[in-house]
Every structure is written in structure tokens, then in C-alpha cells.
N, C-alpha and C positions, 0 to 999 in steps of 0.2 A: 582054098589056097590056089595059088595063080602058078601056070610052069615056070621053071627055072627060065630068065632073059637077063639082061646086062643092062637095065634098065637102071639102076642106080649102081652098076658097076664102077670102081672105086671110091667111093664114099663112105666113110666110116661113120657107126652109130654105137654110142656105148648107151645102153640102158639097162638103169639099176631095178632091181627085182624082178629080172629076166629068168629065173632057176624056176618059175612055177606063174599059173593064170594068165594072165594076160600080157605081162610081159615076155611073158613064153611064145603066149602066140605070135607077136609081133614080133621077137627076134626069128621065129621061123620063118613068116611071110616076105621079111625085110631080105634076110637072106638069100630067100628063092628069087628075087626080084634082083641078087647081083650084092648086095650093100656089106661089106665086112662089119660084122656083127659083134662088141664086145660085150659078152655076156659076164653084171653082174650079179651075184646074189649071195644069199648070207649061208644057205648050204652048199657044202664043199661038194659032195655026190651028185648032189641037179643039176646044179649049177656045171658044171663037169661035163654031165649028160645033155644037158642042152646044147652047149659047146661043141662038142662033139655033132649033134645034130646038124648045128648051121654050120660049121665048118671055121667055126670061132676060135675064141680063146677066152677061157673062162680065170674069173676077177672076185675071189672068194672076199668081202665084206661085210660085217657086221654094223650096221649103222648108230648101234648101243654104245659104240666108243668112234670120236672123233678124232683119235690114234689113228685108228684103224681106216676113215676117212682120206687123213691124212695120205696111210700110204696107198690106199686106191687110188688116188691123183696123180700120187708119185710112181705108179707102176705104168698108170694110162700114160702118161706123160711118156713117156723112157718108152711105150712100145709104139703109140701112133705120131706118125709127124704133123699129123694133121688128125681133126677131130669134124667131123660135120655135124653131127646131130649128138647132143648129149639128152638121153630122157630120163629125165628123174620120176622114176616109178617105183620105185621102194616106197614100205612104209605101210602102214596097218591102223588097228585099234587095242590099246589094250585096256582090258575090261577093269583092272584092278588096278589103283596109283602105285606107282614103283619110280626107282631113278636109275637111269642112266649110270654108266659107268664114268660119267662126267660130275653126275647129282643134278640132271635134268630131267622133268619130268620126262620120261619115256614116249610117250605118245609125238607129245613135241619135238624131241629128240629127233625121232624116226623120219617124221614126215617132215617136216621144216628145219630144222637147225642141221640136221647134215646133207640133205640137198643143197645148202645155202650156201656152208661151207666147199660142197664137191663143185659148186660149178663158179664159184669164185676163183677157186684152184685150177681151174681147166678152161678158167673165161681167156686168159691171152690167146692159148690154142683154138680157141673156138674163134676168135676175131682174126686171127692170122687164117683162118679159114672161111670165115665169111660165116660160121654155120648157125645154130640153131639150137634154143634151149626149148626143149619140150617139157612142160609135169604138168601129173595126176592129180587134177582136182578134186572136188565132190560137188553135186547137190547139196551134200548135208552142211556145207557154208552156210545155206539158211538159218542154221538152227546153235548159229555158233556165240560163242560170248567173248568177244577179246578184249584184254586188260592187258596194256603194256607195263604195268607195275606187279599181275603176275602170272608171266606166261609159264611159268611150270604149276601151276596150280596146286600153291599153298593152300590158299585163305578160299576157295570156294569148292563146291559141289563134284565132286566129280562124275555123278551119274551114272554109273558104270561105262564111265571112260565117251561118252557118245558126246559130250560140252567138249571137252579138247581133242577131240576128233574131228567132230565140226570146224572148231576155231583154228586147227591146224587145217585145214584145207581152205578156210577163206584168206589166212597167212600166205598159204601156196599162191593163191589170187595176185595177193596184192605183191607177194614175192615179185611173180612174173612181171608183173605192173612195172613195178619201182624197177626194176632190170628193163626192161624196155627201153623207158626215158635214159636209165645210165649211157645203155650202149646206142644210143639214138645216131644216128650215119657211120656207126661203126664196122656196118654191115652184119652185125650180128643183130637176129628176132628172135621173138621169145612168146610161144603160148601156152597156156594150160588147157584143160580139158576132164568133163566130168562124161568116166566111160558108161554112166548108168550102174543098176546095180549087178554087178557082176556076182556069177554063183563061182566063189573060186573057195579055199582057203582063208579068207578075209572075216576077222571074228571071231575065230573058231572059239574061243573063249566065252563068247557074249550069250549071257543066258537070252538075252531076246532073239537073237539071231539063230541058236539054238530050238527053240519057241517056233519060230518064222520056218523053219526048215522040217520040222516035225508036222506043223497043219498043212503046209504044201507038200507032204510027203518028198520033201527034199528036191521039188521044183524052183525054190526060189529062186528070182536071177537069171540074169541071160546066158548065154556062153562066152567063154573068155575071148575068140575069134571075133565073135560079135562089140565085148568092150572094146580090145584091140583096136577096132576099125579106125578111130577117132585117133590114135598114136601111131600109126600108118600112114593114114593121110597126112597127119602135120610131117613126121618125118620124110616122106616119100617125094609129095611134091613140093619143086621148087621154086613154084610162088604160090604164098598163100593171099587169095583176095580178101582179106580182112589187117588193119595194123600189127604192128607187133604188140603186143601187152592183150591181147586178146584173150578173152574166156569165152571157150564152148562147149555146148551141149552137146554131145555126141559128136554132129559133126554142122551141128547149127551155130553160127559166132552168136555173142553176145548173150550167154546162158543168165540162167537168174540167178543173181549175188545180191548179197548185204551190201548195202548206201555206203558199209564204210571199205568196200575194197575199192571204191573210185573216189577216195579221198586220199588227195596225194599229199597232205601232209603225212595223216597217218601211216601211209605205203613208206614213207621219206624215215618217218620213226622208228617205224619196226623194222626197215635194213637196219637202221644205225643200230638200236636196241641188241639185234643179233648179230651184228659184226661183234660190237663189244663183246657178247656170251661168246665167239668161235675165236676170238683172238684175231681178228684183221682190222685194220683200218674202215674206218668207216667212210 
């Protein structure tokens, strides 16, 4: 970690799943570097406790209800006049199909359908500031399967939850994508980023990752400071030499993704697709 300077002294950064892992570290680092930190996360106690660390104000959300979404928007809104950096860092794997408090598959819920909604919600704020959408994407895009007829996964596999975990991070991709082009000379940019595989809480369910943690004697995985690095930089500095709609590896542009996150029809579909599911305009 870097000494406390004033180096991004007043610029505000809300980033969601900041109560633990990597989001944790980056609200700490962001912090020390000056930057008003809104810490959110889905426990009330870490979340709290981190808050407290960087000198925040902690945003207790559960991403299982798009209520609850809702008034996270509606709290940020009402407390910052200005929003610089939104990063959307919540969001996990779950091993077992279940639904949302919406009746959305879960997995997809978490990762893509309430990022989508919270930064649609906070997109005027972010343009009246010029700022910056940052989210968590993966590697594991590779190994993804999307169906826009059925993104909660009805009708296929769910493999213990790793096909719509995949497929919700190459959504994350083209999420960012398709927001790019929206907000194109509006002065708001927008990139994703796959922080590697982080040893945090992520899984904890997943008998393979379980498996994976037991022959490495519970070495698997980088450290959370280490994923962080990649959600630092894009927040931190303010010009990124790469476009906006960008996907990077760590902290390399242009990570490796499936042929269909650079089809802009399909990016064009799957906004509209999810505007319908979160209720806004498409």
C-alpha cells in the first residue's frame, strides 16, 4: 500500500462488493491515495468495518433483490453530488440453481442484471461528472454459453453453476461494450477487467474449488491486493491509453474473450433483453 497523498483528493468512487477480497483492498488503497470511498457490500458488519477503515460511508445491499438495488441508487444519489468512478465488483458463483428474489436465475442476477440496473441508475451522475464505469470480469468468458432466450437457465446444464458464471462475465464484456458506444462523447468510459484468479471467499460453495484448495493446501490464487491492482489503475488514473469498451487482463488491454463479446449486434440485444428484465427503457 502507497502513503496517504491527495493524489485523487476529491473524487468519489462507489464500489460494489467492497465489504471483503479485492474489493476491499481497492477501497483501502483508493482511499490512502485521497479518493472518497463508497463502500458497498451485502454484509452489514464488513461492510461497516471497512467503512470505517477508509474513512467512508458504508451502503449495505444485497444484489438478490433489485428493490434493494433500487434504493442503493437512491441513497448514492441523495449522498454524493458527484460520482466519479462507479465499480461494479459484486457478484460471485453459485454452485447450486436457485432464483432471485425477482425469480432470476441467481448467478445472473448477482453479476449482470444488478450491475446493469445500479449503473443505469447512477449513469446521469456519472455523465454530469465526466466519470467512469469500471466491472469485474473473468477469464472464465471463455468457457461461457449465452442464450438470449434463456438467460436464467431454464432449459440447459447448469454444471455446478461454472456455464452461467462464465456466461455472466462475457455479458459483463459486452455489458461494458454496448455502454461505451451509448455513452460515446458523453465523457463518460467504461472498462471491464479479469483480476486473475483471486484466493478470496469466491466459491466457497463449489465442490471443485473446494477440491482445488485442498491439493494446494489452500495456496490457490493470488492475493486480493494483487487482483485489485487492475481496479486501481482503471480507477486511479485519468487517462486510460486504451478506448473505452475495453477488456483487460490484469492490466493488459484486449484480454482473451469469445468472438461474441465483439458482436455489436448481440452487445445491442442483450442491453435491450435486460433493460426489459430490470424495467427501464431500452
Amino acid at each position: 500500500m502507497s502513503g496517504a497523498s491527495a493524489e485523487l483528493s476529491g473524487r468519489v468512487i462507489v464500489i460494489t462488493g467492497a465489504s471483503s477480497g479485492l474489493g476491499r483492498a481497492a477501497a483501502v488503497e483508493l482511499s490512502t491515495r485521497g479518493a472518497t470511498v463508497a463502500v458497498v457490500g451485502r454484509n452489514a458488519e464488513r461492510t461497516r468495518a471497512v467503512a470505517d477503515r477508509v474513512g467512508g460511508f458504508p451502503f449495505v445491499a444485497d444484489f438478490d433483490s433489485l428493490a434493494a438495488v433500487r434504493s442503493l441508487a437512491e441513497e448514492l444519489l441523495a449522498s454524493y453530488p458527484r460520482i466519479d468512478v462507479l465499480a461494479n465488483n459484486a457478484g460471485g458463483l453459485v454452485s447450486t440453481r436457485g432464483l432471485s428474489a425477482d425469480g432470476h436465475e441467481r448467478t445472473f442476477q448477482h453479476n449482470h442484471l444488478a450491475p446493469f440496473l445500479l449503473t443505469n441508475l447512477l449513469l446521469d451522475r456519472l455523465t454530469e461528472s465526466a466519470g467512469r464505469v469500471i466491472s469485474t470480469a473473468s477469464g472464465a468468458n471463455m468457457f461461457s454459453r449465452l442464450d438470449l432466450d434463456d438467460l436464467d437457465w431454464k432449459r440447459r446444464a447448469y454444471a455446478g453453476g461454472w456455464l452461467p458464471y462464465g456466461t455472466s462475465k462475457l455479458e459483463t464484456i459486452m455489458f461494458i461494450r454496448e455502454l461505451a458506444q451509448r455513452t460515446a462523447g458523453s465523457g463518460v468510459d467504461a472498462y471491464s477487467f479479469h483480476p486473475g484468479f483471486v484466493a478470496t471467499g469466491f466459491g466457497a460453495d463449489s465442490a471443485l474449488l473446494k477440491f482445488g484448495q485442498f491439493i494446494s493446501r489452500g495456496s490457490l490464487g493470488i492475493s486480493p491486493e494483487q487482483g485489485a491492482a487492475p481496479l486501481i489503475h482503471l480507477a486511479a488514473e485519468r487517462d486510460i491509453a486504451s478506448p473505452s469498451g475495453t477488456y483487460f487482463d490484469g492490466l493488459k488491454p484486449d484480454g482473451r474473450e469469445r468472438k461474441s463479446a465483439s458482436d455489436a449486434e448481440l452487445c445491442r440485444r442483450l442491453w435491450e433483453r435486460s433493460a426489459e428484465m430490470v424495467g427501464l427503457p431500452a
